[in-house]
N, C-alpha and C positions, 0 to 999 in steps of 0.2 A: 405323588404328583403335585406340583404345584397347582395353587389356588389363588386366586384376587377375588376379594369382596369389598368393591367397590361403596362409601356411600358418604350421605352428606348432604350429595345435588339438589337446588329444589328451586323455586322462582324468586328471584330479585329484579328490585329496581335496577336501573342505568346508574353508576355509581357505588354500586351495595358493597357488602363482601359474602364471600363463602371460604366457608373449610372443609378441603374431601377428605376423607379419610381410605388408606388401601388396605385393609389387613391382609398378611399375606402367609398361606400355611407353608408349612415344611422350615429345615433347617439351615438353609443355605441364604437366607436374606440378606444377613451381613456382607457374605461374598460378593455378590452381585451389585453391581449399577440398577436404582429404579428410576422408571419412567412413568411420565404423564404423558397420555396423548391424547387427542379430543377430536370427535366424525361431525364437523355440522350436518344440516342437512343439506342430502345433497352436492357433499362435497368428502373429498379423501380424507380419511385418519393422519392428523397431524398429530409430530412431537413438539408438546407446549414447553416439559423441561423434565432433567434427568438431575441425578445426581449419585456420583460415584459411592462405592462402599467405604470411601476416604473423606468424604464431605465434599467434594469437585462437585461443582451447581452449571449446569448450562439450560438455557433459556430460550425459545424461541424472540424473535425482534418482536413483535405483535404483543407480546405480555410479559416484555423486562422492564422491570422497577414497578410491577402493576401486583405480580405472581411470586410466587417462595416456595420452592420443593422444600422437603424435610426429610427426616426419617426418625424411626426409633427401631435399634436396632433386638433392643431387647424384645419387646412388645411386638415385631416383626410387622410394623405400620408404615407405611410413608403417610404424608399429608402434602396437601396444595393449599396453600392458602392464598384467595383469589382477590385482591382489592379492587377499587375503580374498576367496576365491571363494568362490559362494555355490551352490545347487542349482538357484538362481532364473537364474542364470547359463549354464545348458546349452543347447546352440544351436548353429548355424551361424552363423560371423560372416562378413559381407563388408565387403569395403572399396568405395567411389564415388568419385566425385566428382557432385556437388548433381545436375547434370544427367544422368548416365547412371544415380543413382537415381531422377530423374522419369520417365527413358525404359525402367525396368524394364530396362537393361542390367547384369547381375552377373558373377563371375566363380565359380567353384564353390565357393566359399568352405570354411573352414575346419571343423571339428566340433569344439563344446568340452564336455566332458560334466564335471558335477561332485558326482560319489556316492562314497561311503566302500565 
């Protein structure tokens, strides 16, 4: 069964950066498209950005030219690297893959909080 272990998250300033990291078990990582998604409070699990098992990057508008999906296929990681952070930015982020966010599968994902 697949696994995400989310982490990284933690408090920055208005402008910082962060780097999440997703480890992800089992052997099928390569195959799949991963995804970032992020719960403010208070508000629905959004998709921040993806990136296919081809290197295809998509972005949400909110965090392009800000944010950078990755992966390492061997080490079976993606990563977010988060610049110009914003307040609007604070959240829980987890990592997916398409189908284990359709099926509401997550992993406890990360806390990224960003106040001065």
């Amino acid at each position: 069964q697949v696994q995400f272990v989310e982490s990284g998250g933690g408090l920055v300033q208005p402008g910082g950066s962060l780097r999440l990291s997703c480890a992800v078990s089992g052997s099928i990582f390569s195959i799949y498209s991963i995804e970032w998604h992020r719960q403010a409070p208070g508000k629905q699990r959004e998709l921040v950005a993806a990136m296919t098992g081809g290197g295809s990057t998509t972005y949400a508008e909110s965090v392009k030219g800000r944010f950078t999906i990755s992966r390492d296929n061997v080490k079976t990681t993606a990563y977010l690297q988060m610049n110009s952070l914003k307040s609007d930015d604070t959240g829980v982020y987890f990592c997916a893959f398409p189908f284990t966010a359709r099926n509401n599968r997550w992993g406890q994902g990360t806390q990224v909080t960003v106040s001065s």
